[in-house]
RODOFI-116655 format. One record per residue (C-alpha): x, y, z; residue in one letter. Coordinates in nm, 3 decimals, padded with zeros to 5 digits. Layout:
<site <X Y Z> "a">
...
// end
This chain:
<site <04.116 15.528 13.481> "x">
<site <04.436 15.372 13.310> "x">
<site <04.757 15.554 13.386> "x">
<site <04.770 15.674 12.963> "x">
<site <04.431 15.866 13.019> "x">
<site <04.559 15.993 13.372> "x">
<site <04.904 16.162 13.195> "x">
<site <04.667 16.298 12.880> "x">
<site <04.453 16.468 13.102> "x">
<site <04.695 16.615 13.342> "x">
<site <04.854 16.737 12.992> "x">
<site <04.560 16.920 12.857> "x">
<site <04.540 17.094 13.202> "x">
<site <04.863 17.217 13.189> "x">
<site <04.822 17.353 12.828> "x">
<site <04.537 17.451 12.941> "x">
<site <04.633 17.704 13.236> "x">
<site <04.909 17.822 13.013> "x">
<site <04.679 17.918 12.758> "x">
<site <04.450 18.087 13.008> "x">
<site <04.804 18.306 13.156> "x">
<site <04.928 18.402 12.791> "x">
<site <04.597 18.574 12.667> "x">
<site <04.467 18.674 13.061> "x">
<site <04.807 18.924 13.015> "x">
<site <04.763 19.296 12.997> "x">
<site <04.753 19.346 12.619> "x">
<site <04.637 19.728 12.677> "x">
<site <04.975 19.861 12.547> "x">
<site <05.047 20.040 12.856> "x">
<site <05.397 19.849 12.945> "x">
<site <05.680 20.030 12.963> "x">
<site <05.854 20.034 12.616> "x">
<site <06.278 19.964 12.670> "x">
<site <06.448 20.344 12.648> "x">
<site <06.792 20.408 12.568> "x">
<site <07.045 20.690 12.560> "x">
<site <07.244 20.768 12.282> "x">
<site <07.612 20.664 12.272> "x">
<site <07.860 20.936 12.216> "x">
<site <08.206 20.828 12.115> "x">
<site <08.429 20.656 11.840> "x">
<site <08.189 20.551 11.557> "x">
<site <08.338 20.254 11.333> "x">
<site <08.164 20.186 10.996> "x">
<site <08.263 19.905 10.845> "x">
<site <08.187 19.563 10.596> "x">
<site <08.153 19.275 10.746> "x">
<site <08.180 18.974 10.528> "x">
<site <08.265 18.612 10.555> "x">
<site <08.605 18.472 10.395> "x">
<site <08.811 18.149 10.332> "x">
<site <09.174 18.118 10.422> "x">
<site <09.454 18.090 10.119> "x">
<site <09.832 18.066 10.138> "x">
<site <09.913 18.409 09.976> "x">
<site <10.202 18.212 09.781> "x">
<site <10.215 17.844 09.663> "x">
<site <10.412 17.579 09.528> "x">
<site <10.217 17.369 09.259> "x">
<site <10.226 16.988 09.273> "x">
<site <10.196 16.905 08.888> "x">
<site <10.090 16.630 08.692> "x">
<site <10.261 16.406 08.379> "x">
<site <10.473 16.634 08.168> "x">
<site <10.224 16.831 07.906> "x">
<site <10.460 16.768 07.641> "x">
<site <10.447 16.409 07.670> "x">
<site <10.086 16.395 07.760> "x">
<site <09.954 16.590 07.412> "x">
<site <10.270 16.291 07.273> "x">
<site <10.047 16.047 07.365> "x">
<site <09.689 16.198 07.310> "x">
<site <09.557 16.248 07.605> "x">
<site <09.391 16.509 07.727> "x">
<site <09.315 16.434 08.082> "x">
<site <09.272 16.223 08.350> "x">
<site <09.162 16.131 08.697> "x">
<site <09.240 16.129 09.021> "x">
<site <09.249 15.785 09.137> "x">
<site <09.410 15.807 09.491> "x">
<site <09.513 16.115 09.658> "x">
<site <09.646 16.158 10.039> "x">
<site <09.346 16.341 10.252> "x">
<site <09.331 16.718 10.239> "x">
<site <09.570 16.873 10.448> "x">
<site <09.819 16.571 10.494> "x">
<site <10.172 16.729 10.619> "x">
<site <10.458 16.532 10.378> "x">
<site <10.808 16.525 10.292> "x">
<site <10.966 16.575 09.988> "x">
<site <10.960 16.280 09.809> "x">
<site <10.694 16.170 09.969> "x">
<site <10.371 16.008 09.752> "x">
<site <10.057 16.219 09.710> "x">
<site <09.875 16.093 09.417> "x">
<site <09.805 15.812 09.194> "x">
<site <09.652 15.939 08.841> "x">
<site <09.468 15.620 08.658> "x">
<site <09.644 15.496 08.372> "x">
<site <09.348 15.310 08.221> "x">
<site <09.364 15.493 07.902> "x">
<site <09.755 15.532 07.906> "x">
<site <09.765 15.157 07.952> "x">
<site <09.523 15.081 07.633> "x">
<site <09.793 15.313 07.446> "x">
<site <10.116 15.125 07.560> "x">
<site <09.912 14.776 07.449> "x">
<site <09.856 14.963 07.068> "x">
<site <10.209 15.067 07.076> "x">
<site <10.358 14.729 07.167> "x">
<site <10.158 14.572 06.904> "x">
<site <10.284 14.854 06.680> "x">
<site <10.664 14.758 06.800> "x">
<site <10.580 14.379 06.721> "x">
<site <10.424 14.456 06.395> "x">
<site <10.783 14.652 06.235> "x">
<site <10.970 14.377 06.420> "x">
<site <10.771 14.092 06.251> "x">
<site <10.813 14.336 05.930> "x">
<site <11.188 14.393 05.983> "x">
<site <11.254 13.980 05.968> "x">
<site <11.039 13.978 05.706> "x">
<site <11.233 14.222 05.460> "x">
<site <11.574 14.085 05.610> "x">
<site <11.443 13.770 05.449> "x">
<site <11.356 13.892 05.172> "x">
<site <11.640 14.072 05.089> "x">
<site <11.834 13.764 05.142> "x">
<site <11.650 13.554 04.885> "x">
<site <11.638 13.813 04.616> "x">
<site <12.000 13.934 04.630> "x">
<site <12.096 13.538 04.686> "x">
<site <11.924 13.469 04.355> "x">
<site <12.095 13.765 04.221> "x">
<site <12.423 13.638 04.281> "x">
<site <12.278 13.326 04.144> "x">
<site <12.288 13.444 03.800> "x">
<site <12.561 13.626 03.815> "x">
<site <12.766 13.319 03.883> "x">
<site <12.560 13.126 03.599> "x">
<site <12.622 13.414 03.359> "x">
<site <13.004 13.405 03.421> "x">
<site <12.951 13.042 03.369> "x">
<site <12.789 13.070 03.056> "x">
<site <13.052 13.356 02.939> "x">
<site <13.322 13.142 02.956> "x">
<site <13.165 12.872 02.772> "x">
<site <13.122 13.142 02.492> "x">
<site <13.492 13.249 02.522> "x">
<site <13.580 12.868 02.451> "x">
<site <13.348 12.870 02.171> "x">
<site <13.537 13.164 02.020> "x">
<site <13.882 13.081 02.064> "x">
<site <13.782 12.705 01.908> "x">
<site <13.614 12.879 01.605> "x">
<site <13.946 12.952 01.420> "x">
<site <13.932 12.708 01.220> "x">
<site <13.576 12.766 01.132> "x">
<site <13.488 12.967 00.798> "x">
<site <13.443 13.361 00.894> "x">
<site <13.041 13.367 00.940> "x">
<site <13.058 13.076 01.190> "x">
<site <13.309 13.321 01.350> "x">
<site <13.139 13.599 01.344> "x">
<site <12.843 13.458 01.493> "x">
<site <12.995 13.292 01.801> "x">
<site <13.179 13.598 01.888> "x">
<site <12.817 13.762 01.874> "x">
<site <12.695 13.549 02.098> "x">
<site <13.012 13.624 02.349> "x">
<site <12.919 14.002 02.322> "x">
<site <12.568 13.968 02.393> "x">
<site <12.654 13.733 02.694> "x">
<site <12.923 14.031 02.802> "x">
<site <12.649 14.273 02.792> "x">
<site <12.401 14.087 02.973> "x">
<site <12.640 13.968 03.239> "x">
<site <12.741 14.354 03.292> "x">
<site <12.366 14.471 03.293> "x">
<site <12.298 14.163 03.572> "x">
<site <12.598 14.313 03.793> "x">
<site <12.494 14.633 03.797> "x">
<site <12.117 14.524 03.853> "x">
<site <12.263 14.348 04.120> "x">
<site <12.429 14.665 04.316> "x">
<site <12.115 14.838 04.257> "x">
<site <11.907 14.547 04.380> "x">
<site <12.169 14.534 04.721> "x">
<site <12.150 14.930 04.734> "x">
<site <11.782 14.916 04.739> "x">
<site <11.763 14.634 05.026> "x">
<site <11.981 14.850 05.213> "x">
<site <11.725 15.114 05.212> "x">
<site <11.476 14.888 05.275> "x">
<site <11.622 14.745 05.560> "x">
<site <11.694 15.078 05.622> "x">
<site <11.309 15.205 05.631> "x">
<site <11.167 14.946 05.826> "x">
<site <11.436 14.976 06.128> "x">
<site <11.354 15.357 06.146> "x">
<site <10.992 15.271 06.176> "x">
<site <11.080 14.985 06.457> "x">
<site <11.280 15.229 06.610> "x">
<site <11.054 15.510 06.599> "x">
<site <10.743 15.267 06.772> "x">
<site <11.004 15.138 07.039> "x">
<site <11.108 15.525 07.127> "x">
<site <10.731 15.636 07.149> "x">
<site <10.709 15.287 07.358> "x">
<site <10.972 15.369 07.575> "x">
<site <10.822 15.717 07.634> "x">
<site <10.490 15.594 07.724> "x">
<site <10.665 15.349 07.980> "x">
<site <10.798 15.667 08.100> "x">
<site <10.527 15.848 08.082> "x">
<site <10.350 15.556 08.352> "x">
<site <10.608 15.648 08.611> "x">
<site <10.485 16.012 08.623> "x">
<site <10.130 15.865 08.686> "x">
<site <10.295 15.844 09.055> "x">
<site <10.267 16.208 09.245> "x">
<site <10.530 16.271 09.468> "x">
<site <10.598 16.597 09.684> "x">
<site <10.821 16.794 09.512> "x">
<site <10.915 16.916 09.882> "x">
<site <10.802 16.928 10.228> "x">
<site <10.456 17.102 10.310> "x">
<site <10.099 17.034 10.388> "x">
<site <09.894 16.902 10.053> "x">
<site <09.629 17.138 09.980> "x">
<site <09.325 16.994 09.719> "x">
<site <09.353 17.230 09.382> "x">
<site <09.018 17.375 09.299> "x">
<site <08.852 17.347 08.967> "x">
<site <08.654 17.609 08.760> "x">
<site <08.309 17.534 09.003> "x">
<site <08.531 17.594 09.319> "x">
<site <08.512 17.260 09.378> "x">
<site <08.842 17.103 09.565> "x">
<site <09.005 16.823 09.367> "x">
<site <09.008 16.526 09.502> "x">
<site <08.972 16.141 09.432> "x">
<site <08.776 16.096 09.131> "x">
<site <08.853 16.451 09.004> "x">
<site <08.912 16.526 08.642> "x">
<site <09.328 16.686 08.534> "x">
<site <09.324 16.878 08.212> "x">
<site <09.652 16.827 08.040> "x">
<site <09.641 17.223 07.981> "x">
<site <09.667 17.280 08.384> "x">
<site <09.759 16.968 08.540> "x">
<site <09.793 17.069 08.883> "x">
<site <09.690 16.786 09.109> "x">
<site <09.694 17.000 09.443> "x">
<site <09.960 17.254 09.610> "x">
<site <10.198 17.277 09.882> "x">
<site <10.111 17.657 10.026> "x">
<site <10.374 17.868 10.184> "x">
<site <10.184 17.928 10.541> "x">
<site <10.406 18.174 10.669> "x">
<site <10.174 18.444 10.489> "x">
<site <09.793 18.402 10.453> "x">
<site <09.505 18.536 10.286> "x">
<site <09.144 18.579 10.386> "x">
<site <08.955 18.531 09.995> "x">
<site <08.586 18.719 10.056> "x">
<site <08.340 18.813 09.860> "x">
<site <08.135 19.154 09.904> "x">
<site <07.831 19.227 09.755> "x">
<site <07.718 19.511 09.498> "x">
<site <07.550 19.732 09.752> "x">
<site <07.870 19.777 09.988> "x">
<site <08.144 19.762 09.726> "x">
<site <08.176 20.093 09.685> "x">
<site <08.279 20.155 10.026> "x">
<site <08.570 19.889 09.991> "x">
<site <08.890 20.035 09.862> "x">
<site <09.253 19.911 09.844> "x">
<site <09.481 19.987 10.162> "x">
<site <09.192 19.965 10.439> "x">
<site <09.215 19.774 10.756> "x">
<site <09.015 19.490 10.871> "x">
<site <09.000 19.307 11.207> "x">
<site <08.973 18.917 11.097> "x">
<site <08.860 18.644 11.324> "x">
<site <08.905 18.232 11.248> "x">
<site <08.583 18.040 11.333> "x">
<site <08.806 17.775 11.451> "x">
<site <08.940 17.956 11.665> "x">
<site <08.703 18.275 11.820> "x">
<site <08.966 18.355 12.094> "x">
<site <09.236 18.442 11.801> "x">
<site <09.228 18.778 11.654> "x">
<site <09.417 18.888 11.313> "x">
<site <09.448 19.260 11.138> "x">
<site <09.440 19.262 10.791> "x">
<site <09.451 19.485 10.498> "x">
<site <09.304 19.480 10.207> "x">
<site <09.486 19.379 09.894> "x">
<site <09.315 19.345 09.584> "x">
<site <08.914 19.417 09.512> "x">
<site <08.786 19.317 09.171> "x">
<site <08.669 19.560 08.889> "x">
<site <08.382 19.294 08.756> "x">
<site <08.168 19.129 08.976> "x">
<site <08.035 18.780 08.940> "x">
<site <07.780 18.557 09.051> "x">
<site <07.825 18.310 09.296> "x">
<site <07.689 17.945 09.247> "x">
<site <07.293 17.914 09.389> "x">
<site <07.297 18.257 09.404> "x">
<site <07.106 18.585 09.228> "x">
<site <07.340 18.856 09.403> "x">
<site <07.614 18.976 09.240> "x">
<site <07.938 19.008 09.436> "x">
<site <08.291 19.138 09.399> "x">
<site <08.632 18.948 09.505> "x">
<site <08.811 19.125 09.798> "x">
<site <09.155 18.934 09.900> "x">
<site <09.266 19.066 10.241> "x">
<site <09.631 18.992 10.358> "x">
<site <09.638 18.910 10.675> "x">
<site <09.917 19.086 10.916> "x">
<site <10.025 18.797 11.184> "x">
<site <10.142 18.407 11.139> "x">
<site <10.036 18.167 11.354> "x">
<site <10.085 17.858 11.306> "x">
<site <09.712 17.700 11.358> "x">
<site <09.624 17.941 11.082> "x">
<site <09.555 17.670 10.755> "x">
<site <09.391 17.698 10.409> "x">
<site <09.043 17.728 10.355> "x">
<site <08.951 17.794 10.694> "x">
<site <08.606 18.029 10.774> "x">
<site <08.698 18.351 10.858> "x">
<site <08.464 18.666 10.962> "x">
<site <08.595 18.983 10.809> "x">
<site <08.537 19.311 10.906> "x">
<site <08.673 19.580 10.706> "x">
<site <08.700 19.902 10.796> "x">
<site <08.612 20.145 10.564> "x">
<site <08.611 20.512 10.811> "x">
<site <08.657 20.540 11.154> "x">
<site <08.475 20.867 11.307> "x">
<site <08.670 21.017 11.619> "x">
<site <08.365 21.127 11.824> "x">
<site <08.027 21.109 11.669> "x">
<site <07.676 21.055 11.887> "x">
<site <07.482 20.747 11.759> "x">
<site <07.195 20.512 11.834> "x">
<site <07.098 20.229 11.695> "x">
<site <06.920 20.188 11.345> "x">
<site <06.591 20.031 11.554> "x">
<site <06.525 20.430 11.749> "x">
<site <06.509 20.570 11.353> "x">
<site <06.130 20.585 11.212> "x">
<site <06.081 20.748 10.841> "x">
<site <05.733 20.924 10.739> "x">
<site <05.736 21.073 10.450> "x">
<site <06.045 21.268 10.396> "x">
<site <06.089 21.342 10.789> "x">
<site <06.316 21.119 10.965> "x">
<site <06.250 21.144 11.364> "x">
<site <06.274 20.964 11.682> "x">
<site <06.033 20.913 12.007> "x">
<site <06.097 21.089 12.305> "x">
<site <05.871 21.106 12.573> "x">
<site <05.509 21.195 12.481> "x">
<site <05.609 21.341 12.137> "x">
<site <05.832 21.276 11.777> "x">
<site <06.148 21.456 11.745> "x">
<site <06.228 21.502 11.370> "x">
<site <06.644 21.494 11.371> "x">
<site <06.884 21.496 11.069> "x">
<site <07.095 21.133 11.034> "x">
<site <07.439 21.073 10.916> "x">
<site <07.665 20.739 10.867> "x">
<site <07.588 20.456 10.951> "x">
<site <07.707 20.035 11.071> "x">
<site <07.529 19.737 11.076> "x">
<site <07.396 19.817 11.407> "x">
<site <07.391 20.210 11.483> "x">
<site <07.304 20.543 11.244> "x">
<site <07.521 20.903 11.317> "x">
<site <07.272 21.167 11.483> "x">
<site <07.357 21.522 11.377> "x">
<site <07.099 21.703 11.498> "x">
<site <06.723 21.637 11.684> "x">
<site <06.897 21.467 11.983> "x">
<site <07.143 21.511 12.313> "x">
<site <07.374 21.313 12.482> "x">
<site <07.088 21.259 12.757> "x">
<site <06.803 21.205 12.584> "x">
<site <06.596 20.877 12.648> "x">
<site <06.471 20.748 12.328> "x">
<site <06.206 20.471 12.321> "x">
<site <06.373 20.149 12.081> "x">
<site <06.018 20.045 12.015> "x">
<site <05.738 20.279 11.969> "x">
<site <05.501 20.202 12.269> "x">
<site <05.077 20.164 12.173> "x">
<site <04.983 20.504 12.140> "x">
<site <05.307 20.675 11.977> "x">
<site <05.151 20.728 11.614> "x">
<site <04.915 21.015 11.769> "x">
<site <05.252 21.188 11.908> "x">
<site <05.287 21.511 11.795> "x">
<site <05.583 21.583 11.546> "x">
<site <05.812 21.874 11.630> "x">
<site <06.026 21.976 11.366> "x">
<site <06.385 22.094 11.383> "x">
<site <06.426 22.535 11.284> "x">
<site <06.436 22.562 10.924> "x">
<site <06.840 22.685 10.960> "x">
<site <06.990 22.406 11.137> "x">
<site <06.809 22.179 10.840> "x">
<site <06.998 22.433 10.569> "x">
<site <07.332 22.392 10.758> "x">
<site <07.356 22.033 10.738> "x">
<site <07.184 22.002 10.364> "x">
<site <07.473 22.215 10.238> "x">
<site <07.738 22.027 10.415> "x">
<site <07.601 21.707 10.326> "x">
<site <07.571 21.852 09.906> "x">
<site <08.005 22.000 09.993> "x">
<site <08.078 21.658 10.076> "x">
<site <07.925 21.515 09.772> "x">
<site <08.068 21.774 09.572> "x">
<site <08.413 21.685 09.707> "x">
<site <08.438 21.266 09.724> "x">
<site <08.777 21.274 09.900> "x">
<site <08.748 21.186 10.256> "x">
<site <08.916 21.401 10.543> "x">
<site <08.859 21.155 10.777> "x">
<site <09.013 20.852 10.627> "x">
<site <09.330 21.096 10.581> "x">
<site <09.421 20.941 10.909> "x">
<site <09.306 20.584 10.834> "x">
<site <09.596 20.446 10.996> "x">
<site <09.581 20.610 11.245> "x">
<site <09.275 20.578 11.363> "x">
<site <09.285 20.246 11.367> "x">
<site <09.571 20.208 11.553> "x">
<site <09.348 20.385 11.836> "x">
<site <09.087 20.181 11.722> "x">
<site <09.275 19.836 11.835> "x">
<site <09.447 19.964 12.093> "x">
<site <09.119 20.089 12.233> "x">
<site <08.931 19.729 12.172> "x">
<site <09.210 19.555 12.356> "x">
<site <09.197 19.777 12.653> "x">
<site <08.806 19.697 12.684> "x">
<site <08.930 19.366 12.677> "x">
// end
């Protein structure tokens, strides 16, 4: 037999005998189900969420100037280079690069537009030149041609008086021309000055928005306005901004340089426990970084409209949290477990949510040999209040064993059920809380009491 074969078959032994142990167990049902005894003590109810870190206050790196950017038509742009998330710099320091493709293209137009009124500018200097050159032209010609006229006249004394007459004719039509030329000619040099005048406004005017653009490139450079540890802005999808990323020239914050002397735990709580959330509670906050670190908190703000978070159905509600202590490993958008505490109950006896069973409208628990119907209260993640139906040393069964659903029921007396209906219907009635009255309090106790067990 090859040695492959030999290991296969040793193999299929082995499964083999384990196969024969797991069903050859007793399966009767007659094992002793786990029992516990109720707890009796300070109860804590509370909402336990998960959270990012945020600097509670922030200094915003920003992009180009707005101003200048809607100048210049554009509208946004993109990260091209950006140091990594989290890089400590000074001020002064660089950060970002922004591409300048399309502010490039624009800076090409406008120094073709700056050539164009140049090449225009020479163009109506020289024409000015020529036109008021051959204005002056015939100025000189007509003064020419005036004095010839004056000759004529003073040599037509001697001539009869219709001869006369007619020469000095001709002198006052040359006059009148040569006055009309002269003041053609001002009007000609006024309207090359305005011209000339145009056209350098217009070069002017492209080398101004030229020189802006050129300034506008500089900005295209991100530098640390002062010294802190770059955090990546996050866009409309919660996404962090970083190479690649898209600037709107509305909100052209490229990242931010958090204050981390005071933090923030950002969580979100769902619909169902919401209600139990209020302004002013206390939380105990923990840094998944970190597990040995432990933070209070209290909570700040919770939102009046909930939302819906990305590949999610569930609605949920913003909670911000400040947290109490700095420390200085404590950075942005670190995972944080939040539990907020929303009543702390001085001495309450409780067992956990597994020992409750439901029929019907009966709520009861297994003793030994038979169901005990009891009344609930309050209750965690973990544990539910008992009011009535059960004693400090009781043993309760945490799974039913085999036989328990032919147990017989025993009901609690008709008056202790009244009692605790018409507290339960006061307490309704009246939504103000007389335990979290002493919120503070308590949960002063509360930690001081958690770091003893420590």
């Amino acid at each position: 037999m090859s040695r492959k074969n030999s290991i296969v078959l040793i193999s299929a032994v082995i499964i083999l005998i384990i196969l024969v142990w797991y069903f050859s167990g007793d399966s009767s049902g007659d094992k002793e189900t786990m029992k516990i005894k109720p707890s009796y003590g300070e109860f804590v109810i509370d909402v336990t969420t998960t959270g990012e870190l945020e600097a509670r206050s922030s200094e915003n790196i920003m992009g180009p100037n707005p101003m200048k950017l809607r100048n210049a038509r554009i509208w946004q742009y993109r990260i091209e280079d950006i140091v990594p998330n989290g890089t400590v710099v000074d001020s002064g320091d660089w950060v970002a690069t922004l591409d300048r493709s399309d502010l490039e293209n624009k800076i090409k137009d406008q120094e073709l537009e700056v050539e164009k009124y140049e090449t225009q500018f020479v163009k109506t200097q020289l024409d000015t030149t020529i036109t008021l050159r051959s204005a002056r032209n015939e100025l000189i010609n007509l003064k020419f041609t005036l004095e010839e006229k004056q000759i004529t006249v003073d040599q037509s004394i001697y001539e009869p008086p219709a001869t006369q007459r007619q020469v000095k004719l001709d002198l006052e039509k040359t006059k009148r021309n040569y006055n009309q030329t002269l003041k053609n000619y001002t009007i000609k040099k006024q309207k090359a000055a305005a011209d000339m005048k145009e056209v350098m406004a217009k070069l002017q005017k492209a080398k101004r928005k030229l020189n802006e653009l050129m300034e506008l490139k500089k900005e295209f450079i991100i530098k640390a306005p002062k010294a802190g540890m770059v955090n990546y802005q996050r866009g409309w999808d919660g996404k962090k901004k970083g190479v690649g990323a898209q600037i709107s020239a509305w909100d052209n914050v490229v990242a931010t340089l958090p204050n981390l002397s005071a933090m923030n735990s950002k969580t979100y709580v769902n619909e169902i426990d919401i209600s139990k959330v209020a302004v002013g509670q206390k939380a105990e906050i923990e840094v998944d970084a970190f597990p040995d670190k432990h933070f209070t908190g209290e909570v700040f703000e919770v939102a009046n409209m909930g939302e819906q978070l990305p590949n999610s159905n569930a609605k949920v509600f913003e909670v911000v949290i400040h947290v109490n202590e700095f420390d200085s490993i404590l950075r942005p958008s670190m995972t944080t477990k939040n539990k907020i505490i929303t009543e702390i109950i001085d001495s309450a006896l409780y067992i956990p949510i597994e020992c409750v069973h439901n029929n019907d409208s009966i709520t009861y628990v297994y003793k030994d040999g038979y169901k005990q119907q009891v009344i609930t209260g309050k209750s965690n993640d973990n544990d539910i209040i008992i009011l009535a139906g059960v004693n400090k040393d009781d043993e309760l069964y945490l799974v039913p064993p085999g036989d328990a659903e032919d147990w017989e029921l025993k009901l609690l007396p008709g008056n202790i059920i009244n009692k605790f209906k018409k507290e339960k219907e006061k307490v309704k009635s009246n939504p103000t809380d007389v335990q979290s009255t002493n919120r503070d309090k308590k949960f002063r106790k509360h930690k001081k009491g958690i770091k003893n067990r420590r």
